[in-house]
C-alpha positions as a Markdown table, in Angstrom:
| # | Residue | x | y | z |
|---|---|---|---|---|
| 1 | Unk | -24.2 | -8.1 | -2.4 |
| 2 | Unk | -24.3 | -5.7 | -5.6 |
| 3 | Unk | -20.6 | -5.9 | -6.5 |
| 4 | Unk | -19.2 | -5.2 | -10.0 |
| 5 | Unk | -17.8 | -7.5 | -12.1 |
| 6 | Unk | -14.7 | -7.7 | -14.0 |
| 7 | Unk | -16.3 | -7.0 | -17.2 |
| 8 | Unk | -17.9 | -3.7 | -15.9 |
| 9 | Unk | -15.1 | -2.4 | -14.0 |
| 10 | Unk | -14.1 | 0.4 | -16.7 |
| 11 | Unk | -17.5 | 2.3 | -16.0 |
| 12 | Unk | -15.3 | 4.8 | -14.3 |
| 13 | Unk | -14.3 | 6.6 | -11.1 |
| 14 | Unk | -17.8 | 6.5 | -9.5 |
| 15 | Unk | -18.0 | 2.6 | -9.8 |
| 16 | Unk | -14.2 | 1.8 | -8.8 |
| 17 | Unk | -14.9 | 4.0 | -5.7 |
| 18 | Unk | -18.4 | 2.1 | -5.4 |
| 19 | Unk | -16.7 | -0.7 | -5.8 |
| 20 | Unk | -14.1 | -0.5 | -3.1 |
| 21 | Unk | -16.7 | 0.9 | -0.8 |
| 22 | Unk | -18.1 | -2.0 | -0.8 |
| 23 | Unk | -15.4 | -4.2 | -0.4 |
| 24 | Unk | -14.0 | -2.1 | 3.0 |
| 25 | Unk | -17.7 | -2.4 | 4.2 |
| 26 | Unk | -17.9 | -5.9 | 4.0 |
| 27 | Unk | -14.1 | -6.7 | 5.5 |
| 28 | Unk | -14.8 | -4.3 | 8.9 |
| 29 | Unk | -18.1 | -6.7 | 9.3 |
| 30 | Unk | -15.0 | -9.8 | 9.0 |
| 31 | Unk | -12.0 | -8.2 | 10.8 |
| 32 | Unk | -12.5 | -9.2 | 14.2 |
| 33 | Unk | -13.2 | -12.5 | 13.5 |
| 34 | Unk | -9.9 | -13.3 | 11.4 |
| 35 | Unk | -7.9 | -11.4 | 14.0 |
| 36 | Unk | -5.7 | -14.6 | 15.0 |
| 37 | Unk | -3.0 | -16.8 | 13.8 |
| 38 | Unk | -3.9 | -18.1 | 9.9 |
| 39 | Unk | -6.2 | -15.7 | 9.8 |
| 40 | Unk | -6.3 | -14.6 | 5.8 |
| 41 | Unk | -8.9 | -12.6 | 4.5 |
| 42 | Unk | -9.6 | -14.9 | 1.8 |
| 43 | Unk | -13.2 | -14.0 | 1.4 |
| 44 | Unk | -12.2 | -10.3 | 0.9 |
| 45 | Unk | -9.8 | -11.0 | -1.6 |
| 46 | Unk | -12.3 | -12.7 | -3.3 |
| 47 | Unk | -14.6 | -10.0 | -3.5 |
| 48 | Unk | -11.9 | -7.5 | -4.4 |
| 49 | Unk | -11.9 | -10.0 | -7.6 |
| 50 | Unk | -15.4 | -10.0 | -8.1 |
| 51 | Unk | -15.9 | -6.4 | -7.9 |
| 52 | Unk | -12.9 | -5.5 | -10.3 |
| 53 | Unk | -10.5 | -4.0 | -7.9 |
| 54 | Unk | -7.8 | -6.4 | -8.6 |
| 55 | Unk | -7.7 | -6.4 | -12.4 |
| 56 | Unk | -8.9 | -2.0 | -12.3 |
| 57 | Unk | -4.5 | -1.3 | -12.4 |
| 58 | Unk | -4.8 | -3.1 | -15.6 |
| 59 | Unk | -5.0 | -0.8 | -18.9 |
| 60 | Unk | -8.8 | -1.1 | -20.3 |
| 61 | Unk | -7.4 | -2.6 | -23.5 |
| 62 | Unk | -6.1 | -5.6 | -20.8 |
| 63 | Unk | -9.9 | -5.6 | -18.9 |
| 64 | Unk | -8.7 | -3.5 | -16.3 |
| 65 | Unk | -9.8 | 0.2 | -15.6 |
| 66 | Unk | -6.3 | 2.1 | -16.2 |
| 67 | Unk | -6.4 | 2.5 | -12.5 |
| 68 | Unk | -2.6 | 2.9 | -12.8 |
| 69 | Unk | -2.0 | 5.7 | -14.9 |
| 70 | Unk | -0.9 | 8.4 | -13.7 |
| 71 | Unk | -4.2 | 10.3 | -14.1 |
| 72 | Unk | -6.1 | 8.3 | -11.7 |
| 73 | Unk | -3.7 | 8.7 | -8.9 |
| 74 | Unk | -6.7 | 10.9 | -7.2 |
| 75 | Unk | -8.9 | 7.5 | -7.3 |
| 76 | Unk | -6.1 | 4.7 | -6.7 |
| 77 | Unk | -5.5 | 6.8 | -3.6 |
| 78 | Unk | -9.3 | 7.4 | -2.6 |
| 79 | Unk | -9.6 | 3.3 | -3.2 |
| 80 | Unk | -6.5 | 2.1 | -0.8 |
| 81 | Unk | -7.6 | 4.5 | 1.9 |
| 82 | Unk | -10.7 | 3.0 | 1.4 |
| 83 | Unk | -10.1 | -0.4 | 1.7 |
| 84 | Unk | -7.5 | 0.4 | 4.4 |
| 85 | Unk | -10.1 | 2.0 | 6.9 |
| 86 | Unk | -12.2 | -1.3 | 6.4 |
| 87 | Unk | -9.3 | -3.6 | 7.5 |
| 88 | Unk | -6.0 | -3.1 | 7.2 |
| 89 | Unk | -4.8 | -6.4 | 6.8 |
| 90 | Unk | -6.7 | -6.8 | 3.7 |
| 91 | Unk | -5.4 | -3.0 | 2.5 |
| 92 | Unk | -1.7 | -3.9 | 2.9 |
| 93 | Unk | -2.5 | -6.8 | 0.7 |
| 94 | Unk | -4.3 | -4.6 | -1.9 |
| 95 | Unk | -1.3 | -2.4 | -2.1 |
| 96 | Unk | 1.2 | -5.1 | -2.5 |
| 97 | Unk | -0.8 | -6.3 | -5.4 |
| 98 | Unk | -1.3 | -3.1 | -7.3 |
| 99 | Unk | 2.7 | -2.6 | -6.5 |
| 100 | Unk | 3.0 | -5.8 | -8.4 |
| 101 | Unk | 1.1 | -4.5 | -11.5 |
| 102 | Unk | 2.4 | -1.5 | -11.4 |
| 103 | Unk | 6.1 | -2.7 | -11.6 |
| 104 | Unk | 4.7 | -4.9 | -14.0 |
| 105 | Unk | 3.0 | -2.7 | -16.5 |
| 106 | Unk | 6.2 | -0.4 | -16.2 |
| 107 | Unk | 9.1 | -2.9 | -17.2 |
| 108 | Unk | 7.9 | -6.3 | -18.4 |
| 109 | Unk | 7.7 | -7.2 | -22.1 |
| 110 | Unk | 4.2 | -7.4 | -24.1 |
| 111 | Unk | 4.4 | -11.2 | -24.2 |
| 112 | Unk | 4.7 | -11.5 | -20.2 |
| 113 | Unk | 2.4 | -8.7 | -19.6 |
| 114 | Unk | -0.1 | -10.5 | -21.8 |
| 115 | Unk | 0.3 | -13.8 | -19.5 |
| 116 | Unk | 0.3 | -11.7 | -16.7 |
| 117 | Unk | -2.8 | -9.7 | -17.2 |
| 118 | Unk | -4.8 | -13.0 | -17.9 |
| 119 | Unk | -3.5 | -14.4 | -14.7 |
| 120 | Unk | -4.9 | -10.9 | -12.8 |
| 121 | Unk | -8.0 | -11.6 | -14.4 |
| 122 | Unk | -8.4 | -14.9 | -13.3 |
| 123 | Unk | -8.5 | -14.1 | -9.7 |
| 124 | Unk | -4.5 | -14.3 | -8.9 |
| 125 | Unk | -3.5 | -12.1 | -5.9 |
| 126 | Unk | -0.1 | -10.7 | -6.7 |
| 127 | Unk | 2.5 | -9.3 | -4.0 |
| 128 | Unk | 6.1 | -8.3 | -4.2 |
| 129 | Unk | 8.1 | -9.9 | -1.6 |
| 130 | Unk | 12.1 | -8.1 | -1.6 |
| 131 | Unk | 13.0 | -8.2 | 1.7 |
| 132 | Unk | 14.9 | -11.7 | 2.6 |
| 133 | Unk | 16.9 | -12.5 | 6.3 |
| 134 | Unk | 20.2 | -11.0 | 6.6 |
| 135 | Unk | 22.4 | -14.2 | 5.7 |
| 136 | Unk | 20.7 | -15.7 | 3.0 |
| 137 | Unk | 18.2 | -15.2 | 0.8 |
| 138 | Unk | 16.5 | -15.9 | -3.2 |
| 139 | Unk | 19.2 | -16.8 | -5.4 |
| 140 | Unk | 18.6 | -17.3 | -9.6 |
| 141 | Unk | 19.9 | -20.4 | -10.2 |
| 142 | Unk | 22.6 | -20.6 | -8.0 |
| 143 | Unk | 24.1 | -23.9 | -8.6 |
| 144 | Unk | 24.0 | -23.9 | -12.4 |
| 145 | Unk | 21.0 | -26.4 | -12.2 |
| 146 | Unk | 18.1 | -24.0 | -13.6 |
| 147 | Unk | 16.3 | -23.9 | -10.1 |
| 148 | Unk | 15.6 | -21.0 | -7.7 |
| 149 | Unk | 17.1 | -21.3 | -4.2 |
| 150 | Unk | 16.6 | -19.7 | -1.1 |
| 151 | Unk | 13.5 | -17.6 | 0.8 |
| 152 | Unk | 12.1 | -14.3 | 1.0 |
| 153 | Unk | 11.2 | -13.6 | 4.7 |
| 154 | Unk | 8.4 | -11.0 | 5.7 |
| 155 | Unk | 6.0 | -11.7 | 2.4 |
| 156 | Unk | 2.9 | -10.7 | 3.2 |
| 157 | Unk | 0.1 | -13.1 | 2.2 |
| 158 | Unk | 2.4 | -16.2 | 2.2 |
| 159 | Unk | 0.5 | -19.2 | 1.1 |
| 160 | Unk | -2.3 | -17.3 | -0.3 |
| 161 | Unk | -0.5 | -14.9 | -3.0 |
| 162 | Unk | -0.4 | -17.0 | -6.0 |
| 163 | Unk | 2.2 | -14.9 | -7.9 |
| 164 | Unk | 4.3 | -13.3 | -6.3 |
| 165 | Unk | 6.8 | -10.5 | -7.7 |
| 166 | Unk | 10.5 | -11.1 | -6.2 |
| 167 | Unk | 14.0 | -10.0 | -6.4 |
| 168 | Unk | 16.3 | -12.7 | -6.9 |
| 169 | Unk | 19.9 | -12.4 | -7.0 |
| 170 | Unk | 21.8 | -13.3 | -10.3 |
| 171 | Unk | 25.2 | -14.8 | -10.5 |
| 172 | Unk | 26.5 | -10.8 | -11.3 |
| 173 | Unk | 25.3 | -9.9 | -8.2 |
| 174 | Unk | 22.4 | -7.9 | -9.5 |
| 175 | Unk | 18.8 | -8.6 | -8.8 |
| 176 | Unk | 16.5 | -9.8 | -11.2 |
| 177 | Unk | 12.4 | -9.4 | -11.0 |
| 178 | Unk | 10.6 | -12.5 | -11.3 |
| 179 | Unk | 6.6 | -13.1 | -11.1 |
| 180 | Unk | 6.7 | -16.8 | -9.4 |
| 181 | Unk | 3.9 | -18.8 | -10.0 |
| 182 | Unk | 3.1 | -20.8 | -6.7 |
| 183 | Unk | 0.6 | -22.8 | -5.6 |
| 184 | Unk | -1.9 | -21.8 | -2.7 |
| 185 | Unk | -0.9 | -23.5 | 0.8 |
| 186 | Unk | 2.5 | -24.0 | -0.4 |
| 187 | Unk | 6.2 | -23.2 | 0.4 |
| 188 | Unk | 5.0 | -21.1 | 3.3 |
| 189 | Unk | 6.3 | -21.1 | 7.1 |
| 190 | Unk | 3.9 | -18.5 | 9.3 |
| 191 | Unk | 5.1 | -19.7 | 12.2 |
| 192 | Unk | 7.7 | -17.0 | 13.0 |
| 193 | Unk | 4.3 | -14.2 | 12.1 |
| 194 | Unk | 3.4 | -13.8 | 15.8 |
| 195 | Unk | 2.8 | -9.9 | 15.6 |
| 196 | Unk | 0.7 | -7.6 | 17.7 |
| 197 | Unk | -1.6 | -6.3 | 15.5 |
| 198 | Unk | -1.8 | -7.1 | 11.3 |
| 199 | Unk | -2.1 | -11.2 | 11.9 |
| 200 | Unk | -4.1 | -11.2 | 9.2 |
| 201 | Unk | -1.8 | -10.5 | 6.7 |
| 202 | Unk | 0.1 | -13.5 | 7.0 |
| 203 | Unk | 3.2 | -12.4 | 6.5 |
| 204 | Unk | 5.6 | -15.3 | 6.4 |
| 205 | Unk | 8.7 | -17.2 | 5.1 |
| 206 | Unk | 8.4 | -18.4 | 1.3 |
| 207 | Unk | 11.2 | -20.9 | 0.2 |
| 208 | Unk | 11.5 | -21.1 | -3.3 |
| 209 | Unk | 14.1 | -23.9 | -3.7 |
| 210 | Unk | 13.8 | -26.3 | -6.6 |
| 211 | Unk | 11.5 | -24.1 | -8.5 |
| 212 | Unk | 12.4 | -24.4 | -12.2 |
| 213 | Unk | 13.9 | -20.8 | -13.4 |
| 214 | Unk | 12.4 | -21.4 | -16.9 |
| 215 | Unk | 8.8 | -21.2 | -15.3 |
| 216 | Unk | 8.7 | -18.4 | -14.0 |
| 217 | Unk | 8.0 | -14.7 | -15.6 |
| 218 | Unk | 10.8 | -12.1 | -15.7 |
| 219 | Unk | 10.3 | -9.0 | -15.6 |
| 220 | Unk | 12.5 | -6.1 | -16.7 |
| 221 | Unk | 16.4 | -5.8 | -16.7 |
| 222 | Unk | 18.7 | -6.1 | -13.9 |
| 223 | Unk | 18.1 | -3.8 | -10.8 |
| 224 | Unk | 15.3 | -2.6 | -12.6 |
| 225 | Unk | 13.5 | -3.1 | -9.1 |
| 226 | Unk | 15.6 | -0.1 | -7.5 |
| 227 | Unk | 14.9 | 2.6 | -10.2 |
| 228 | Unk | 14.2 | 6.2 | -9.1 |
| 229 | Unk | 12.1 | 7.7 | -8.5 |
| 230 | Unk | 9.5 | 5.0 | -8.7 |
| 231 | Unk | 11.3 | 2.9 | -6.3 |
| 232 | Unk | 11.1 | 5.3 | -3.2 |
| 233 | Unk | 8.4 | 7.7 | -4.5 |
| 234 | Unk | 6.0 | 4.5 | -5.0 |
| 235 | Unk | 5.4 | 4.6 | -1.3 |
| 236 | Unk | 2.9 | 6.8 | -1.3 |
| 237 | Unk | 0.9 | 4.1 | -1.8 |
| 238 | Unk | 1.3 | 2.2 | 1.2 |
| 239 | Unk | 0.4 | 5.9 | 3.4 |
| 240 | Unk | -2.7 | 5.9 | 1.3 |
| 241 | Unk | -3.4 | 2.4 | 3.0 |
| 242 | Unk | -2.4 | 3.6 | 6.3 |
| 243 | Unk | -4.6 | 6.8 | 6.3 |
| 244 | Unk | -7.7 | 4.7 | 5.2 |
| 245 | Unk | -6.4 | 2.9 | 8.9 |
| 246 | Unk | -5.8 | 6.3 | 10.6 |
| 247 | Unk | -9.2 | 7.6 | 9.8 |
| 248 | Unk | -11.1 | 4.3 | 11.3 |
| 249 | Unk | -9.2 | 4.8 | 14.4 |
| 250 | Unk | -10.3 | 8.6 | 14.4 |
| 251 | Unk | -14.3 | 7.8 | 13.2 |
| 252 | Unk | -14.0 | 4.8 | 16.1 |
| 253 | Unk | -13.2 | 7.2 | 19.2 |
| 254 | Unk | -15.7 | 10.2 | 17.5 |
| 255 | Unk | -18.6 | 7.6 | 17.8 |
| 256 | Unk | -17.6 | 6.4 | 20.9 |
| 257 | Unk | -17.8 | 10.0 | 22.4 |
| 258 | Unk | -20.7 | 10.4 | 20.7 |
| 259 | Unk | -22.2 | 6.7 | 22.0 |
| 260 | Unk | -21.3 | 7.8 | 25.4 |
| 261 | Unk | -22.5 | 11.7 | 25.5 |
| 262 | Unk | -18.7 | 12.4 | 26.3 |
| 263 | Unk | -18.0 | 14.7 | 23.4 |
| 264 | Unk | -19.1 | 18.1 | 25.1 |
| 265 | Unk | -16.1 | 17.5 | 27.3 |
| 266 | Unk | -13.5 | 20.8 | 26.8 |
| 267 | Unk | -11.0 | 18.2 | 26.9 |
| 268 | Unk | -12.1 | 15.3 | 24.7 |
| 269 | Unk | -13.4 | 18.1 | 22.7 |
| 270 | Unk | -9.9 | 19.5 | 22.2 |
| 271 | Unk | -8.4 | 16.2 | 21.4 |
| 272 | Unk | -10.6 | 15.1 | 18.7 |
| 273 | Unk | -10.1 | 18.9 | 17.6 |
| 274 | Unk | -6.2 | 17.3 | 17.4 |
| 275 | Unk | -7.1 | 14.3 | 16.1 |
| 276 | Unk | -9.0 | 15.8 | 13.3 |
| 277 | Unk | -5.8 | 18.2 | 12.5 |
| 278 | Unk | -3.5 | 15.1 | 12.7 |
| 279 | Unk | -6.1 | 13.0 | 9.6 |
| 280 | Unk | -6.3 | 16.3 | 7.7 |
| 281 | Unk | -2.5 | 16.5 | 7.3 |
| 282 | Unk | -2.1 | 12.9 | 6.7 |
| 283 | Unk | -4.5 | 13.2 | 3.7 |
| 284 | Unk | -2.9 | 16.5 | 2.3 |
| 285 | Unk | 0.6 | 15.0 | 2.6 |
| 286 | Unk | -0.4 | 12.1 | 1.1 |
| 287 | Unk | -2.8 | 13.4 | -2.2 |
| 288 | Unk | 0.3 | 15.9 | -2.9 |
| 289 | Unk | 2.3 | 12.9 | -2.9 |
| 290 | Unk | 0.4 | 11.0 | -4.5 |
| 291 | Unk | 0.4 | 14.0 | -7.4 |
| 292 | Unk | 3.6 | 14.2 | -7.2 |
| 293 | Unk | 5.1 | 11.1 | -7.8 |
| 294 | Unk | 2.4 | 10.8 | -10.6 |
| 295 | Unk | 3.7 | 14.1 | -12.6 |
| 296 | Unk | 6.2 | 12.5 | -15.6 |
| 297 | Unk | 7.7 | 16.0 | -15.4 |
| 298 | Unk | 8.4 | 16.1 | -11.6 |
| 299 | Unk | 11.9 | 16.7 | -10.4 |
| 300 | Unk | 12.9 | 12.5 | -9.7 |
| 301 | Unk | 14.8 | 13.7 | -6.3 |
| 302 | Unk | 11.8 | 16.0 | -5.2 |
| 303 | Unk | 9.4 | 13.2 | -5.5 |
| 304 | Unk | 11.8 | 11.3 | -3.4 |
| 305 | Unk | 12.2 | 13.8 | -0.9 |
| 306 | Unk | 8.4 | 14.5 | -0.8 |
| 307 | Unk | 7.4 | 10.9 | -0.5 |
| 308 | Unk | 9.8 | 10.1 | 1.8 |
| 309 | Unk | 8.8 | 13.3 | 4.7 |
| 310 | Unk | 5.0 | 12.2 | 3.6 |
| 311 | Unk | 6.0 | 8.9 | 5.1 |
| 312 | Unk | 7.1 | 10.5 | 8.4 |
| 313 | Unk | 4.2 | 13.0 | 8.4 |
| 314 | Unk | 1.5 | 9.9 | 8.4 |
| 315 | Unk | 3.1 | 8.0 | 10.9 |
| 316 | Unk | 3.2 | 11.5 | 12.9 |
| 317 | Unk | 0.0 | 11.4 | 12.3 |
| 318 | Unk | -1.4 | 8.2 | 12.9 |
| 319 | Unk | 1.4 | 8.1 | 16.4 |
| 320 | Unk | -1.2 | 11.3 | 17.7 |
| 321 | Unk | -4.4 | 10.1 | 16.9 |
| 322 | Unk | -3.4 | 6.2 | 18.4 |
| 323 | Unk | -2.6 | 8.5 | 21.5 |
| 324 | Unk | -5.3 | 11.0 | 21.8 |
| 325 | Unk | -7.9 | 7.8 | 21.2 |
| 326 | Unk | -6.3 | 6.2 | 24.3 |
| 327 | Unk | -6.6 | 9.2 | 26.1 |
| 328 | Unk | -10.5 | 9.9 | 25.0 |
| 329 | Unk | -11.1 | 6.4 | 25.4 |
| 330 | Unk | -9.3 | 5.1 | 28.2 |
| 331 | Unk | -8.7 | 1.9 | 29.7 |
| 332 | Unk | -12.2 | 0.4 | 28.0 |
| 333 | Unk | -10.3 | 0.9 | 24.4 |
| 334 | Unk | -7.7 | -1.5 | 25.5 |
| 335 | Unk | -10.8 | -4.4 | 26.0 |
| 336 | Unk | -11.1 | -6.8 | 23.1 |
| 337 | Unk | -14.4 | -6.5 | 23.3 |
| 338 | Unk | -14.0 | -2.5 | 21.9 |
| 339 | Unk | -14.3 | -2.0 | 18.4 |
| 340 | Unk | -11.2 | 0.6 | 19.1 |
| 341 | Unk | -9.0 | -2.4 | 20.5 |
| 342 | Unk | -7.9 | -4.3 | 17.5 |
| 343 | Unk | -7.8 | -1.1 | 15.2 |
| 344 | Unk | -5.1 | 0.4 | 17.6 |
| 345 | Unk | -3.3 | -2.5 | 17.2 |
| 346 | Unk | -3.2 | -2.8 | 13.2 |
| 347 | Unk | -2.5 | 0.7 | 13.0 |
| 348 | Unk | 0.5 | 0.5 | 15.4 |
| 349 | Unk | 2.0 | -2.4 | 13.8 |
| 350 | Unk | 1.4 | -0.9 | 10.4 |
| 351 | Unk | 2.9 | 1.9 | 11.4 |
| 352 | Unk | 6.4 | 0.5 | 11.1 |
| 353 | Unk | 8.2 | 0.7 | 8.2 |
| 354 | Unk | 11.9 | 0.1 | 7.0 |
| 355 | Unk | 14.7 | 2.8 | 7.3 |
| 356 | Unk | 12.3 | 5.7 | 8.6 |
| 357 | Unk | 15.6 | 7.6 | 9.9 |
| 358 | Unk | 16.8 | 7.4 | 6.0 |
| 359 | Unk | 13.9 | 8.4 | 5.2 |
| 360 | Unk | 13.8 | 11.7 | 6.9 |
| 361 | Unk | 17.3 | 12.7 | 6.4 |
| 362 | Unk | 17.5 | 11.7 | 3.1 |
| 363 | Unk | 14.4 | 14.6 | 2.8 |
| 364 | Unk | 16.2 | 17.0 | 4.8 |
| 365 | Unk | 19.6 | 16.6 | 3.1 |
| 366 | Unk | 17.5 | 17.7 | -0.3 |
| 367 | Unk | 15.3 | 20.7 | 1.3 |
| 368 | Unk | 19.2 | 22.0 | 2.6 |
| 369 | Unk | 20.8 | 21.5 | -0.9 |
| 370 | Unk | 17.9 | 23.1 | -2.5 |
| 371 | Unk | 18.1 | 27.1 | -2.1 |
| 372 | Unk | 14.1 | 27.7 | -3.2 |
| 373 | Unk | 12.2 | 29.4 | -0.5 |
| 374 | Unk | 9.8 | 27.3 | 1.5 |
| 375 | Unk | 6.9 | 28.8 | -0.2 |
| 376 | Unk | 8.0 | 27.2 | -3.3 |
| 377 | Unk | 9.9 | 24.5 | -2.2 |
| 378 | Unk | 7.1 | 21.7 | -3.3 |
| 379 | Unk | 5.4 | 24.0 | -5.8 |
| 380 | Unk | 5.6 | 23.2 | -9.4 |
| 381 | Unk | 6.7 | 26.4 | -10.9 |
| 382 | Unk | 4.1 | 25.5 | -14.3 |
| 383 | Unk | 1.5 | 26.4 | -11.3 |
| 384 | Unk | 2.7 | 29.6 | -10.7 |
| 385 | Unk | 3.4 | 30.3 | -15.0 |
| 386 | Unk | -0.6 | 28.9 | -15.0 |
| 387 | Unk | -1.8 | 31.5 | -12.0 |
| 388 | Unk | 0.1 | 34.5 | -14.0 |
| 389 | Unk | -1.6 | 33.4 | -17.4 |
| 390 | Unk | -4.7 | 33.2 | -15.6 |
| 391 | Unk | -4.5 | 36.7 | -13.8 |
| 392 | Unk | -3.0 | 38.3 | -16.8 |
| 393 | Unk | -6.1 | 37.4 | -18.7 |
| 394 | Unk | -8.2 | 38.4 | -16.1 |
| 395 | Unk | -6.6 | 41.9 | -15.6 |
């Protein structure tokens, strides 16, 4: 296995790409086989440290590859999708550790980004764990003892993410980020994670009770967590991931047709004619929102809106090529002996993600407050100043 290593990572582009290539090849080969209850792609993870990918968010002066910055959006995207099509499991995990940096690099002090960064380049898998059960939850020293109490429910990874970024709820009532440094196989309760499809993401309960407040990281000010637009317009990231899982499901059913000398069909031929449409728009939503919410001089409440219909317009996606697979496929899709089987199932489960309603209104309240015409509705007007300049000069 020719993977990079952390020391090489900031050859560029090419190699990040090479690199998570690789990675995605290696964790389709595992999928299948951690497809159950515990099953954590620990091996993946492991190459995604020895190929680079988890320190490349890191600045180059921190031995990362600036993979954050807003200029490589283009390749952050090209390397979630990437490592989404190979499993997405292991993809939603990626993403929840480059969240984490990113969060980190934006708002923590040079002193706990210093610690931080060594900890990335060590091998630590970050996450960010917010959501917590409805009556309870992760309180910052709530009994005037200097120790955390309470849990954080959903965290993906639980018992395998080392160091976790969480919101934990001060005594004001505001939430503060921490970076909690845990132990592997601790703290953790998967039993509740009996999902359909994504086992392999372990997503479980973490109690944090007793942990000493001093020994932990914080990061940022109050609330800094809920900041527009990065808050909201930093889901484009998590599409990216499910796209990479949209287009397996799509290059699954194409070979199958293929396999099977189905594909002349008129009718299988016209649904992966749709299916194609449907992973076309997914990508163009999601690498104008990615741009987007990338561009420091972007209106903050179109990024929102954007990001938040480019949510809707993936799932819409990833809803018609789940069914036109079923329909090319049939009842032999369904088998868990067909590659197509277990795919469906990650992708459906993936699929779901909080307050989708809010998430479209809040986009359509903004498109009918705003009284541009649809042609220039998501434009940036410097790209129509450039296109005059340009045809000015060429006139």
């Amino acid at each position: 296995m020719n993977f990079l290593v952390p020391d090489r990572i900031e050859a560029g582009p090419a190699r990040i790409r090479a690199a998570a290539r690789a990675v995605s090849r290696l964790a389709a080969e595992r999928a299948d086989a951690l497809d159950r209850t515990g099953g954590f792609p620990a091996q993946d993870v492991a190459h995604c440290h020895e190929a680079g990918l988890l320190a490349a968010p890191l600045p180059v002066a921190l031995g990362g590859a600036g993979l954050d910055a807003p200029t490589m959006a283009p390749v952050l995207l090209d390397v979630l999708a990437e490592v989404g099509r190979g499993s997405l499991a292991l993809g939603r995990l990626y993403e929840g550790h480059v969240n984490a940096l990113s969060l980190i690099l934006r708002y923590a002090s040079e002193s706990v980004l210093a610690r931080l960064a060594a900890d990335v380049r060590a091998g630590h898998l970050f996450g960010v764990w917010n959501t917590q059960p409805q009556a309870g939850g992760l309180d910052l020293d709530p009994h005037g003892t200097g120790l955390l109490g309470g849990v954080k429910s959903f965290a993906s990874g639980a018992g395998s993410v080392t160091r976790p970024l969480v919101t934990a709820r001060r005594p004001d009532g505001r939430q503060q980020m921490l970076v909690v440094t845990l132990e592997p196989d601790t703290r953790s309760d998967l039993s509740s994670w009996c999902a359909h499809g994504m086992r392999a993401s372990t997503s479980g309960v973490l109690d944090f009770s007793g942990l000493p407040v001093d020994g932990q990281a914080a990061v940022g000010e109050a609330d800094d967590y809920f900041r527009e637009p990065h808050f909201s317009g930093g889901a484009w990231r998590f599409t990216a991931v499910q796209l990479g899982g949209i287009e397996a499901v799509f290059d699954t059913v194409r070979a199958h047709l293929v396999a099977t000398g189905r594909g002349g069909d008129p009718h299988q031929a016209a649904r992966l004619g749709e299916a194609a449409i449907a992973v076309e728009t997914a990508r163009l939503f999601v690498s104008r929102a990615a741009a987007l919410a990338n561009d420091p001089d972007a209106e903050p409440a179109r990024v929102i809106a954007y990001v938040n219909l480019t949510r809707m317009a993936v799932e819409r996606a990833g809803l018609d090529v789940l069914e036109r697979a079923q329909r090319s496929v049939g009842l032999a899709g369904f088998l868990q002996t067909h590659p197509l089987e277990r795919l469906m199932r990650d992708l459906a489960t993936y699929l779901r993600q909080p307050g989708p309603d809010r998430a479209l209104t809040h986009a359509a309240a903004h498109v009918l407050a705003d009284d541009r015409p649809a042609d220039t509705l998501w434009r940036d007007p410097r790209d129509s100043n450039r296109a005059g300049l340009q045809s000015g000069r060429a006139a």
